[in-house]
N, C-alpha and C positions, 0 to 999 in steps of 0.2 A: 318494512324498509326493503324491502323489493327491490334490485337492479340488477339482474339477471339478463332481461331482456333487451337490456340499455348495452351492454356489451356483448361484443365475440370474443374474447376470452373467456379463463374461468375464474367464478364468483365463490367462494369457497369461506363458509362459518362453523365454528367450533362444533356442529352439529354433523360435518358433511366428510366424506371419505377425504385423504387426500390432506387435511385440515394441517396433521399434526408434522404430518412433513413441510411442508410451507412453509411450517412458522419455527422449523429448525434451521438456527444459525451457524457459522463455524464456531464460534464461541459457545459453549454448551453452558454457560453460567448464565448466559441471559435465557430466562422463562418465563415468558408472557403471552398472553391470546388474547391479541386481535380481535374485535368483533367481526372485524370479516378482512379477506384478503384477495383481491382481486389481480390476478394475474393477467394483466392487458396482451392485446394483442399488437398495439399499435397504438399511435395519439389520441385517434378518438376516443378510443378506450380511455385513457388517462382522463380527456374532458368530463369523460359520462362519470367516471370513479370519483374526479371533486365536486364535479355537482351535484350528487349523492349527497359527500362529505360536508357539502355547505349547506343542504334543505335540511338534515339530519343534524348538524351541531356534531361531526366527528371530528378532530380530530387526527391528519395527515402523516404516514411517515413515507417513505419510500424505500423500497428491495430494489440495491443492482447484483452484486453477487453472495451478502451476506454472508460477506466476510469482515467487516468493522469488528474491531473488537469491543465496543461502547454497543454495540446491540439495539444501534438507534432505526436500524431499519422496520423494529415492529415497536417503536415509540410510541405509534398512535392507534387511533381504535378501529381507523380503517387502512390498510398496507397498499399501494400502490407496488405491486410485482412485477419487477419489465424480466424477468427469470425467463421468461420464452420469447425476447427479443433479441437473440443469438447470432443474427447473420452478420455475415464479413465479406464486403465487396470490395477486389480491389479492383481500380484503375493501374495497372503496372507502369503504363503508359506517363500517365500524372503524378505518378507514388505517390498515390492517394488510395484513402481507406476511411469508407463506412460502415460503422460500428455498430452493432445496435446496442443497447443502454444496460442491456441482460445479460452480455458475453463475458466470457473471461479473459483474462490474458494468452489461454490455451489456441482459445476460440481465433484469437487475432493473429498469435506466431504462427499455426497452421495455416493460416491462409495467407499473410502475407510472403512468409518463407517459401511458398511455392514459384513465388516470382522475386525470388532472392531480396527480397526488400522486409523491413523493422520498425517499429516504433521505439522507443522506451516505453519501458511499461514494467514494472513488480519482479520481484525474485520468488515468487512462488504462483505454478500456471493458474492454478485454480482462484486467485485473486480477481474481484469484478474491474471491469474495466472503469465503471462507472463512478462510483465512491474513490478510487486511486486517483482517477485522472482529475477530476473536480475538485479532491484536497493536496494535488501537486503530481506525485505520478515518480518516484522514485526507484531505477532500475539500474541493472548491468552497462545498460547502453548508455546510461544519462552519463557516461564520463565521454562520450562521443560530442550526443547531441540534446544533453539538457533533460529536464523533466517531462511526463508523460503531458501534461498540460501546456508546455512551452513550444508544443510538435501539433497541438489541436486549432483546426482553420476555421472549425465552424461548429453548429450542434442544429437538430431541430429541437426546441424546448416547448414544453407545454408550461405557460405560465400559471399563478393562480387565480385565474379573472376565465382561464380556457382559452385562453387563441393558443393556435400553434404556429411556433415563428420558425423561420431561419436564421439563425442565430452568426454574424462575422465579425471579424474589428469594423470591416468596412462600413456597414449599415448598422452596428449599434456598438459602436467599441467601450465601452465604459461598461456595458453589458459582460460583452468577452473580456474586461480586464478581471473583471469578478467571478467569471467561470473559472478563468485557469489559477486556481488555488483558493478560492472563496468557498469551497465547499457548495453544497446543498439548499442554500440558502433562496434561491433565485428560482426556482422550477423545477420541473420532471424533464429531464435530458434524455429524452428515447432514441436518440443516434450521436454518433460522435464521428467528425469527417476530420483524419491526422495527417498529416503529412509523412510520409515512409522516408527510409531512405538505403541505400545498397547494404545489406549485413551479411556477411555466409560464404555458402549454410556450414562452413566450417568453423570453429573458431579453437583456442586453447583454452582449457580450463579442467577443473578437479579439485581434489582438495588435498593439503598438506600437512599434517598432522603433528604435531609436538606435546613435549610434558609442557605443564602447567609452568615450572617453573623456569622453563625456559621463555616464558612470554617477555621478561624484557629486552631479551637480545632479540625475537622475534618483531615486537613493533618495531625496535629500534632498525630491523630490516629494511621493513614495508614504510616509517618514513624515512628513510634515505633513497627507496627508488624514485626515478623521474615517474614524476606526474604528468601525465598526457592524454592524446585522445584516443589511443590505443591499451590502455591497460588500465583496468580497474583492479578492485581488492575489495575484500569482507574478512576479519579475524573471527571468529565465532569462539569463544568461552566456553567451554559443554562437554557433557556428557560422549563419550565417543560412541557412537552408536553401529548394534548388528548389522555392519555394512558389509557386503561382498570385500571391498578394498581394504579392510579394516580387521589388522591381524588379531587373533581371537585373545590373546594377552593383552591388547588395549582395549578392546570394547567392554565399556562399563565406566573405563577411569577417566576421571576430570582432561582435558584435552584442551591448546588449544587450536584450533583448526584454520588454517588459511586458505581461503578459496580464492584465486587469482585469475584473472579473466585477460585474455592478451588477443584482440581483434586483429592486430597487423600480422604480416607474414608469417606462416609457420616457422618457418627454417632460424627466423630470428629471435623464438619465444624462451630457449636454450639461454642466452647468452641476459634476454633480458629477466630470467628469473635465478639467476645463477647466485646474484646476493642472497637472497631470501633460503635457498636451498642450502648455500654455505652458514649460515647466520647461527646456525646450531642443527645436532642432526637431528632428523625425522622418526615418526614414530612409525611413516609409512607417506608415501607420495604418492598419490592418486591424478597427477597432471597429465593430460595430453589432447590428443585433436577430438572434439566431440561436436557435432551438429549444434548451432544456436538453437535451435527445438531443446536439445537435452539439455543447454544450460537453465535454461528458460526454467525447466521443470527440476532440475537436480537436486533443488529442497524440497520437491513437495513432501516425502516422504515422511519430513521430520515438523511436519506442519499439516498435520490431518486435523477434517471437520470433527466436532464432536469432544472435543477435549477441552478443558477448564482452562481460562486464558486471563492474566493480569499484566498488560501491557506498558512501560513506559518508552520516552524517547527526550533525548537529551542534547541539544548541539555545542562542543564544544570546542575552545580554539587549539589545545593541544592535549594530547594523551603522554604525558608526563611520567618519570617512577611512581611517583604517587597516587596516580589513579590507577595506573597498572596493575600496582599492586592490592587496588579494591576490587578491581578485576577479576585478578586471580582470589581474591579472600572468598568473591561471588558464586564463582564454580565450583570452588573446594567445600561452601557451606549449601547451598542449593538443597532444597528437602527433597526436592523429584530433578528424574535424572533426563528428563524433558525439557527441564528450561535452562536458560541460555543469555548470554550479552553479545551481542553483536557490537562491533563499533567495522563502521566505515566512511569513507573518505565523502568530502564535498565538494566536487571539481570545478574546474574552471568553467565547462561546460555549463553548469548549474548555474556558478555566479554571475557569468557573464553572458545569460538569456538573458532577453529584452522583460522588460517590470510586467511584473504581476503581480495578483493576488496574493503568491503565494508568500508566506512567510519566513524568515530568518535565513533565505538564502545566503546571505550577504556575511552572517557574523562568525559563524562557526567553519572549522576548517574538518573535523570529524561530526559524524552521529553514532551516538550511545544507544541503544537499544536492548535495555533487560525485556524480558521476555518473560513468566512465571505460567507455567503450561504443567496441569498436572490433570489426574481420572476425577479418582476419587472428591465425592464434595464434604466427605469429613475431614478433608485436612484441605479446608479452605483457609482456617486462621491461620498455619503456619508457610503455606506459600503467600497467599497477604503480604505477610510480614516480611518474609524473605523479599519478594518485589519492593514493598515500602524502603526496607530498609537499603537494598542496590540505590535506587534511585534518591535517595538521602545522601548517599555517598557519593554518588555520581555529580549531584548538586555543591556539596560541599568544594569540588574543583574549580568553579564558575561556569555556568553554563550564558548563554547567548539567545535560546529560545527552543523550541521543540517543533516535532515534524507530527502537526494534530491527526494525521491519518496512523498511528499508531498510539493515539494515547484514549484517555474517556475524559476529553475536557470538562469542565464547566465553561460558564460564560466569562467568569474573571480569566483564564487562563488564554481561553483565546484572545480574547484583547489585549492580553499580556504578550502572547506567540505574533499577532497581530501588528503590534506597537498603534500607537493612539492615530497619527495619520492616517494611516492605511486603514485601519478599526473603522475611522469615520468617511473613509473613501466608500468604503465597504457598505456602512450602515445609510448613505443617501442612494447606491445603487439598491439594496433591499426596500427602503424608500418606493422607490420609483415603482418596482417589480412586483414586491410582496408587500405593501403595507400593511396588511393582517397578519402578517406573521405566521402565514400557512404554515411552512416551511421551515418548521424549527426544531424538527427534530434530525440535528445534524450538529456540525461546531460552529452555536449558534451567534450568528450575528442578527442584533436588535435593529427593527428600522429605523431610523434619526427620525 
């Protein structure tokens, strides 16, 4: 099964140096190998890796930055790797930006930011651009200007038949309605063309710290501030972590953390974060002017490769006392002092992009995000459970649908995230594109 020759890239089987890095993910729970992993260097590549895959009877997944938490990137027996298709061109000119399929979020804020311009894109930099933007694309900026998907003009896509297209609304929109939030379903995307738009490079942001038991006077802050296209928000549930900012009497204790983001004018971030500051005191304020780079990046630290990860994600219409307080019961019970609930807001920004793919835009006014990140895989069963049971809890308030780029769907679940419409909107563009069902190792939609 020879194709070495067949690409410039590298071809890379459990036999061959280089192997076991590959096929490490950020999630350290997923462990499987590939019969082999071809790290392309470009489209052709991609064509010559499925025609392999189809003389041979293997089996398709695709690597963008392998960071999914569902570990679907080495689903199959042969791995398409775009991991060294990395470049960032921008047009400053056009605030425009081409991506390559392999980059990260790091990848794109360092090159766009040099010409003061942004995408939306992740809160954590090491996140691929690829798997974010293709299952919606949820960031800092989306309370500006929508999801990382809702900002994407075009792609080159390698299909599963091998042509390589140029991918727009203009000349195949039903195509692009399914890129922006239909996931992986449709092709190998080796470039991605966004639309930018002015951000910087200063902005306000940091983090704010309180006891646990203060969290309900604390939401009760953050929803009374004006919602707008200048101020975002994340509460974080957790662990207070070894941080420089972070006085050595609270690090260790359940916390919970408000990280506040305000893009308008400096001079006026005082007066507009003044509720929140007043709301109960602080265990420590970490606010002020940091480069959009440094927001970009400010969690990775608490989000390294290599650690044991059980993901959920929940959208719901209000954070209530009563879920509050499962909130707080979450962090206060938590077996490792790594995992975390996040709840953040769904802005108008989001709801009021033009239709897409993506899902559940429209019902939920928060997203819930437990988190269950631990080392150790002997105490796999009691974080499980701890994740299990968060998310049990979270559910019992009513939820509206989920944001499938943080969860490990099945197929019921996405038709569920989906709704039956759109599921079947979905399943006659895989139709068209995939009829074999190349492409299913992702949140899979069936071809009609």
């Amino acid at each position: 099964m020879m194709m070495r020759p067949a690409v410039h890239g590298e071809v890379l089987t459990p036999r061959d140096p280089g192997y076991e890095d590959a096929r490490a993910l950020h999630n350290s729970m997923i462990d499987r190998r590939p019969a082999m992993i071809v790290r392309v260097s470009g489209a052709q590549d991609v064509v010559a890796a499925l025609e392999h895959a189809r003389r041979h009877g293997m089996e398709v997944s695709v690597r963008g930055g392998g960071h999914g938490v569902a570990g679907r990137a080495l689903g199959g027996d042969l791995v398409v790797d775009l991991s060294a298709l990395r470049g960032v061109t921008v047009d400053a000119r056009a605030r425009t930006a081409v991506v390559g399929g392999g980059a990260t979020w790091r990848d794109v804020d360092q090159a766009t930011q040099a010409h003061g311009l942004a995408v939306p894109g992740g809160r954590v930099s090491h996140t691929g651009v690829a798997g974010l933007t293709l299952g919606g694309g949820d960031g800092w900026l989306s309370t500006r200007h929508g999801l990382a998907c809702d900002n994407l003009a075009g792609v080159e896509m390698v299909t599963a038949g091998g042509r390589i297209l140029d991918v727009t609304g203009e000349d195949e929109p039903e195509l692009m309605w399914a890129l922006r939030g239909g996931g992986g379903n449709f092709g190998v995307v080796t470039s991605f063309t966004f639309r930018l738009h002015p951000v910087g490079p200063m902005v306000v942001s940091g983090m704010i710290g309180y006891r646990v038991a203060d969290a309900p006077a604390v939401m009760d802050a953050l929803a009374a501030m004006p919602a707008g296209p200048d101020f975002a928000w994340a509460a974080v549930f957790m662990t207070a972590p070894p941080a420089p900012f972070v006085p050595g009497n609270v690090v260790g204790r359940p916390i919970v953390a408000v990280v506040p983001v305000w893009f308008g004018p400096a001079e006026a971030a005082g007066d507009v974060l003044q509720p929140l500051r007043a709301a109960e005191a602080p265990l420590f304020d970490a606010v002020g002017p940091m480069p959009y780079t440094a927001l970009q990046s400010m969690l990775d630290e608490g989000a390294p490769a290599g650690r044991r990860n059980r993901w959920g994600a929940e959208y719901v219409r209000e954070v209530g006392p009563r879920l509050v307080a499962d909130l707080q019961e979450a962090v206060l019970s938590a077996p490792s002092p790594f995992s975390q609930v996040t709840v953040s807001t769904v802005t108008d920004a989001v709801r009021g992009a033009p239709d897409s793919a993506f899902p559940s835009r429209y019902g939920g006014q928060y997203l819930i995000h437990p988190m269950a990140i631990w080392i150790d895989p002997a105490v796999d069963p009691v974080n499980e459970t701890w994740a299990e049971k968060v998310t049990a809890a979270i559910r019992g308030h009513g939820v509206t649908g989920t944001y499938l780029n943080l969860e490990s769907p099945d197929e019921d679940r996405v038709r569920w995230a989906m709704g039956e419409e759109r599921y079947a909107r979905l399943q006659r563009v895989k139709a068209a594109w995939d009829p074999d069902d190349v492409f299913r190792h992702c949140a899979h939609v069936r071809p009609a």
